[in-house]
C-alpha positions in Angstrom: -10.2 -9.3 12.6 -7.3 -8.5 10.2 -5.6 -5.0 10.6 -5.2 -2.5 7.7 -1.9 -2.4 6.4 -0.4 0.8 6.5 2.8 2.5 5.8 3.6 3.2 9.5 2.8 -0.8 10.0 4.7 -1.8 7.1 8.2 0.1 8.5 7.2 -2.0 12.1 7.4 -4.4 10.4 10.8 -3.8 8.9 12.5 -3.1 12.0 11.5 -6.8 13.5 14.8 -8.9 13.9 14.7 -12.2 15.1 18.1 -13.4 16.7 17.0 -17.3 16.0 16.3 -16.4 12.1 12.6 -17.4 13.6 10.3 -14.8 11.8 7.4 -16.1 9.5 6.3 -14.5 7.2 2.9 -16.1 5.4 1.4 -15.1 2.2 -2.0 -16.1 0.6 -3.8 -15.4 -2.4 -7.4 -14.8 -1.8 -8.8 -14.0 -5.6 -12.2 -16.1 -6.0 -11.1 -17.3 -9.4 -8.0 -19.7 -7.3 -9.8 -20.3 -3.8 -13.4 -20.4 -4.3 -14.5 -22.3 -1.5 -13.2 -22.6 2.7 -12.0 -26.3 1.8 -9.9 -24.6 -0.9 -8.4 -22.4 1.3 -7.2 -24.7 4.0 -6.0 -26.8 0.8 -3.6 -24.1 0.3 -2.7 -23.0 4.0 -1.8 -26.6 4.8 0.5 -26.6 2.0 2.0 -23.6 2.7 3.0 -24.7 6.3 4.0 -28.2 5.0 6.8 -26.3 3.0 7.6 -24.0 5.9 8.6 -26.5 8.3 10.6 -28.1 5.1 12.1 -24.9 5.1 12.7 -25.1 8.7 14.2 -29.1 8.9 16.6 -28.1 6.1 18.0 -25.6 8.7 17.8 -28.1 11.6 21.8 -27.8 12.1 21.3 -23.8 12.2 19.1 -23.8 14.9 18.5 -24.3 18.5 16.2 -26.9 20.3 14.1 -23.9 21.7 14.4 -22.2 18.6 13.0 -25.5 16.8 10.0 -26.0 19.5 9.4 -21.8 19.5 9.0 -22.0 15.5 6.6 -25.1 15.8 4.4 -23.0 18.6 4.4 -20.4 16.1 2.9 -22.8 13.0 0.4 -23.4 15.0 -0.8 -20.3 16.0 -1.2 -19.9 12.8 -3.0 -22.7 11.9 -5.4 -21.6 15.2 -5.3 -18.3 13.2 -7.0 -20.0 10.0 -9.4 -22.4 12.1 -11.0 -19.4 14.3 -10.3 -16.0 13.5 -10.0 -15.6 9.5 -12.1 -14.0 7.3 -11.7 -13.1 3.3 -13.4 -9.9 3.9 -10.9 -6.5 3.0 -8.6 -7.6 0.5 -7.5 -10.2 -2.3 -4.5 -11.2 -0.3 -3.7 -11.7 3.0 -0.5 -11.3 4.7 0.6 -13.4 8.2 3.7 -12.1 10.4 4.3 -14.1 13.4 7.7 -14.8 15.3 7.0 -15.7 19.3 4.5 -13.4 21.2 4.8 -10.9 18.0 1.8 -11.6 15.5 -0.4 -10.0 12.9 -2.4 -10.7 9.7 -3.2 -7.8 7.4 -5.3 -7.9 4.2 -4.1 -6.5 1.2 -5.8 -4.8 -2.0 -4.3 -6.9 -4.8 -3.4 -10.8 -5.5 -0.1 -11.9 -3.7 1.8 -15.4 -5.1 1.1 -17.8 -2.6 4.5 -17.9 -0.2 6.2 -18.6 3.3 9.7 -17.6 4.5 11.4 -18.2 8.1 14.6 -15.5 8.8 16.0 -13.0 10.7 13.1 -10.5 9.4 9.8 -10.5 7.8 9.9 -11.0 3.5 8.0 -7.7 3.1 8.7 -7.7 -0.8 5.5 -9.1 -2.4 4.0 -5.9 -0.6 6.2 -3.1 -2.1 3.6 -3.7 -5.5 0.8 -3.0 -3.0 1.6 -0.6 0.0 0.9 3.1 -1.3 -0.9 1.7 -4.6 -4.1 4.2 -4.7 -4.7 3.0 -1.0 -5.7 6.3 0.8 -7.3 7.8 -2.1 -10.2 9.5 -1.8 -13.5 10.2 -3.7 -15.7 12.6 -3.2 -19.4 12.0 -4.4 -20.9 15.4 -4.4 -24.3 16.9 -6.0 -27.3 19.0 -5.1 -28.1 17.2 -2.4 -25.7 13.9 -2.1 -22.5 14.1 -0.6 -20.2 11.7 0.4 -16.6 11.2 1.2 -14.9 7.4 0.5 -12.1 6.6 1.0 -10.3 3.9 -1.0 -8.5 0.4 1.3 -7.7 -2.4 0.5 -8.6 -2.3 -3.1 -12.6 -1.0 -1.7 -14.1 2.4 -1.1 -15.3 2.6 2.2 -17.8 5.8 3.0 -16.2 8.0 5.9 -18.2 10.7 5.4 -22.4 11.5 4.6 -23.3 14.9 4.6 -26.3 13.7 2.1 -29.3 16.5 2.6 -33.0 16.3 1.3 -33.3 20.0 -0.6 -37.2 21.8 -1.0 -38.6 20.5 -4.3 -39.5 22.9 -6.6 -42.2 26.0 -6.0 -45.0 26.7 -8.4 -46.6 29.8 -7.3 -44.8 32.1 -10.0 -43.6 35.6 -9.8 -41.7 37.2 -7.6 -42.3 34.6 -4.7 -41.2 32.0 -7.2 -37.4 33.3 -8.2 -37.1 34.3 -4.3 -38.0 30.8 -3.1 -35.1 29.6 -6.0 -32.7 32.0 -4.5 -33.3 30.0 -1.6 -33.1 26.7 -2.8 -29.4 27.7 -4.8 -28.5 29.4 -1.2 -29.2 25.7 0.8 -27.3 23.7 -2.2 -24.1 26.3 -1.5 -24.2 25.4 1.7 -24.4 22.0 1.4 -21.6 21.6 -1.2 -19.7 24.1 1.0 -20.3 22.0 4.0 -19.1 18.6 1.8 -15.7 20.8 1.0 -15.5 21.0 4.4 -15.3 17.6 5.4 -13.5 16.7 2.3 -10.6 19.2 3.8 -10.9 17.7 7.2 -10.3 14.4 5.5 -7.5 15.5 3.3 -5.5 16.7 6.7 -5.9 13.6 8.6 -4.7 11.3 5.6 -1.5 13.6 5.0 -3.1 15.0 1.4 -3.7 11.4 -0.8 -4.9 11.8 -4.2 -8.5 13.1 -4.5 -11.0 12.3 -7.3 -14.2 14.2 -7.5 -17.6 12.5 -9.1 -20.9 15.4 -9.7 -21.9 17.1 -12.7 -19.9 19.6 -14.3 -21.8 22.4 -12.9 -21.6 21.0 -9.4 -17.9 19.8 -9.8 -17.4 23.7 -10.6 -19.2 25.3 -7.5 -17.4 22.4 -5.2 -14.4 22.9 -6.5 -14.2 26.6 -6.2 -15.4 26.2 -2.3 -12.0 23.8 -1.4 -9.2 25.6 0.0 -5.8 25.7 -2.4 -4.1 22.5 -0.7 -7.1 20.6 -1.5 -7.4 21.6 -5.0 -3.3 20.6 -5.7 -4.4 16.6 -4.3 -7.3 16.1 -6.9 -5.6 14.4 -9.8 -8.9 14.1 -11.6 -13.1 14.3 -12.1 -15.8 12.6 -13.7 -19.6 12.1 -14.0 -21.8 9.2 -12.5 -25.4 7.5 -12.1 -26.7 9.8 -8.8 -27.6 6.3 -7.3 -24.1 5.2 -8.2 -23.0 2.5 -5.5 -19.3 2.3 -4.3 -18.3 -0.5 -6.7 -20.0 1.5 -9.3 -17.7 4.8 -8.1 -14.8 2.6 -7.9 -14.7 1.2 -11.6 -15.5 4.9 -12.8 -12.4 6.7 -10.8 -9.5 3.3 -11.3 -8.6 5.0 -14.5 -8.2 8.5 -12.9 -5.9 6.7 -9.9 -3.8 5.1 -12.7 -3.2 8.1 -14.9 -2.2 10.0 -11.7 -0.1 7.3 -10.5 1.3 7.1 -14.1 2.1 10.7 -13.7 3.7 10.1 -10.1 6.3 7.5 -11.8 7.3 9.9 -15.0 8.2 12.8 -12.0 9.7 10.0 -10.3 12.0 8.7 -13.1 12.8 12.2 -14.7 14.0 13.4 -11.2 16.5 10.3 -11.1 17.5 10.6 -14.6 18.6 14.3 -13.8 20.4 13.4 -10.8 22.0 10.4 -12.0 23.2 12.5 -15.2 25.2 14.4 -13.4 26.9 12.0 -10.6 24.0 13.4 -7.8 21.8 12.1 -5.4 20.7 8.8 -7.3 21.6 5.6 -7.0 21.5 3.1 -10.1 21.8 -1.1 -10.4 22.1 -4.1 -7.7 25.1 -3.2 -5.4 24.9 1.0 -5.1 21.2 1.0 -4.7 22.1 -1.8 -1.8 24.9 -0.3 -0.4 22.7 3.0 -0.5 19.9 1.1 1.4 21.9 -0.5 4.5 23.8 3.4 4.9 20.3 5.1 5.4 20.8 7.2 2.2 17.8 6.0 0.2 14.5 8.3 0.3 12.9 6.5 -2.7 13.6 3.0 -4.0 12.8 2.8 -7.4 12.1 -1.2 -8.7 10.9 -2.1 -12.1 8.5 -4.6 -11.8 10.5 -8.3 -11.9 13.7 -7.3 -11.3 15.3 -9.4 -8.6 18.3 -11.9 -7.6 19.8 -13.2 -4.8 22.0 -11.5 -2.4 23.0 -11.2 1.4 22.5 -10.3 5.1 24.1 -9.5 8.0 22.5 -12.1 10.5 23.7 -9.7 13.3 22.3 -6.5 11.8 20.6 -6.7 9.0 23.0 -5.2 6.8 22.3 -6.3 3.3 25.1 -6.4 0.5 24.9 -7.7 -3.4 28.3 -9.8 -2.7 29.0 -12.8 0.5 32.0 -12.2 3.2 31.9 -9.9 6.5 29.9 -7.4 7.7 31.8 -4.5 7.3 30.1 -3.5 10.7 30.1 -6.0 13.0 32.0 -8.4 11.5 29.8 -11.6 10.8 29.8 -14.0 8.2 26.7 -12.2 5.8 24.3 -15.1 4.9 22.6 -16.2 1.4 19.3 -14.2 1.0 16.8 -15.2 -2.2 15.7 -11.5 -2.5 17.5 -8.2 -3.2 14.4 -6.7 -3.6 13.4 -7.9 -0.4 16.6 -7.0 1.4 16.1 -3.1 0.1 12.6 -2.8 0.5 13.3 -3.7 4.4 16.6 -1.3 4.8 14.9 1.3 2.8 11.7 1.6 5.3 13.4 0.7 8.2 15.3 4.1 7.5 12.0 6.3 6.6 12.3 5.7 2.8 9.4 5.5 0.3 8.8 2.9 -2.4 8.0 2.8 -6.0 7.2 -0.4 -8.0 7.6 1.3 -11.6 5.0 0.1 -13.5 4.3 2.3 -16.7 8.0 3.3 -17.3 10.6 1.5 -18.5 13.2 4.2 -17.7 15.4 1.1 -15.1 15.9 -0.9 -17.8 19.6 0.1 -18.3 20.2 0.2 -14.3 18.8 -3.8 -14.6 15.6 -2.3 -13.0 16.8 -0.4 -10.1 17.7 2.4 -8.8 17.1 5.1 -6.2 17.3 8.6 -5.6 18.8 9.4 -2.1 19.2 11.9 0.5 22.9 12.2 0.5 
């Protein structure tokens, strides 16, 4: 079964160097509407490997016999990867990394372009759209007696959490007996939406505070809310109502708009923060060869990329320095090699050093930095 891509995952992944240039790095989109059917999917894998070992003859003069014969090994462990052990389930894409005894397939929530690349390190770019994108959120389902806790992966909402409780129906024996046994009833429901707040905090810990959206009535959302501790309350970006039998794909559909004003939100704080510190000659990084330069010195804490915005540049074969322009490694001293991916060559120095990412989206603020920038540490 595929692993769940995660951020600590993705910067593994980033720090894999190859010294044959014999890293694969396999990309397939799953959506319905392109492979509906098993045969269509092998269609596709075969022709992805075809052009990977294209790829790999055109280099024939690069590499060793063992690297040659360790790189055809490798093709077909992943063809033994489609033919036993894949599944569509988790995600609309799929993504393969495999160099020698190092492999592993993740899923991932959104479409990825259909795409293969042999180097020195994995391609990790079509991911930077994806890593981060809403994945960790969580919802919280909460009424008079439901409560559940999801948490959002691979573009689903998977329940962690049921603390769903049958409550006394009503009492019809009037009077005084009657408002006590309500008492009662309102007592049990405080309880249970405090024990739900609970678990909700618990949950909020352990995923290192993601973005929280809350579905109940009003008057439920009110009592709930009150009962979560102040660090919980700062991670909900947003509420709404649903059906009480509402399903996860149900929840899902109702919250997406929630998740994308809050992510909207996220980039505006983003940008304005850059702006400020690019204004005034400070700790940002704007265009192609600072934000790369920025990237290979460790500087970069958030790489900002406008969605699109790519061209080629180059790598260190030794290091994995990566620089807009060709010649030697200011480092070591090698000849730096022809990449086909800037955005590829940041993303991987900017997580291999504990960066973040940002694929701008709603903002347009990179467009006169030709859609990049970053704002650094130092």
């Amino acid at each position: 079964m595929a692993e769940q891509l995660t951020w600590t995952i993705l910067r593994d992944l980033a720090g894999f160097r190859s010294e044959g240039g014999c890293a694969i790095s396999l990309y397939l989109d799953l959506d319905p509407a392109d492979s509906p059917t098993p045969a269509a999917v092998d269609t596709r894998v075969n022709s992805l490997l075809s052009e990977a070992e294209k790829k790999v003859e055109a280099r024939h003069d690069q590499l060793t016999h063992g690297d040659r014969e360790a790189l055809k090994r490798d093709f077909a462990r992943i063809r033994v990867f489609f033919d036993n052990e894949f599944s569509r389930q988790g995600g609309r894409g799929l993504g393969i990394f495999v160099s020698g005894d190092f492999f592993r397939s993740f899923p991932v929530a959104g479409s990825v372009p259909d795409d293969v690349h042999v180097g020195h390190g994995f391609h990790l770019a079509p991911l930077a759209q994806l890593v981060g994108r809403d994945d960790g959120a969580i919802v919280a389902f909460i009424g008079r007696e439901r409560g559940q806790v999801f948490r959002l992966r691979a573009g689903r909402l998977e329940e962690i959490v049921d603390r769903t409780e049958d409550q006394p129906g009503r009492h019809d024996q009037g009077g005084t007996a009657q408002a006590r046994y309500a008492r009662h009833i309102e007592k049990l429901v405080s309880e249970h939406l405090k024990g739900v707040a609970a678990e909700l905090d618990r949950a909020v810990r352990r995923l290192r505070t993601p973005k929280v959206v809350v579905v109940g009535s009003e008057e439920t959302r009110s009592e709930f809310l009150d009962a979560l501790p102040h660090e919980v309350k700062t991670v909900v970006v947003g509420a709404t109502e649903a059906e009480a039998h509402a399903g996860p794909n149900e929840l899902l559909e109702l919250v997406q708009p929630l998740l994308e004003e809050a992510e909207a939100a996220d980039e505006h704080e983003a940008l304005e923060r850059w702006r400020e510190e690019a204004g005034t000659n400070g700790r940002a990084a704007s265009g192609w060869a600072e934000t790369l330069t920025a990237a290979s010195d460790s500087r970069v804490d958030l790489l900002l990329h406008q969605d699109g915005a790519d061209q080629p540049a180059h790598e260190c074969p030794q290091c994995g320095r990566a620089s807009l322009e060709g010649g030697e490694c200011p480092l070591d001293g090698s000849t730096l090699q022809p990449s086909d991916s800037w955005v590829d060559l940041a993303v991987r120095q900017t997580l291999l050093h504990g960066g973040s990412l940002l694929d701008v989206r709603h903002q347009v603020d990179l467009a006169p930095a030709d859609g990049v920038g970053a704002l650094l540490r130092f």
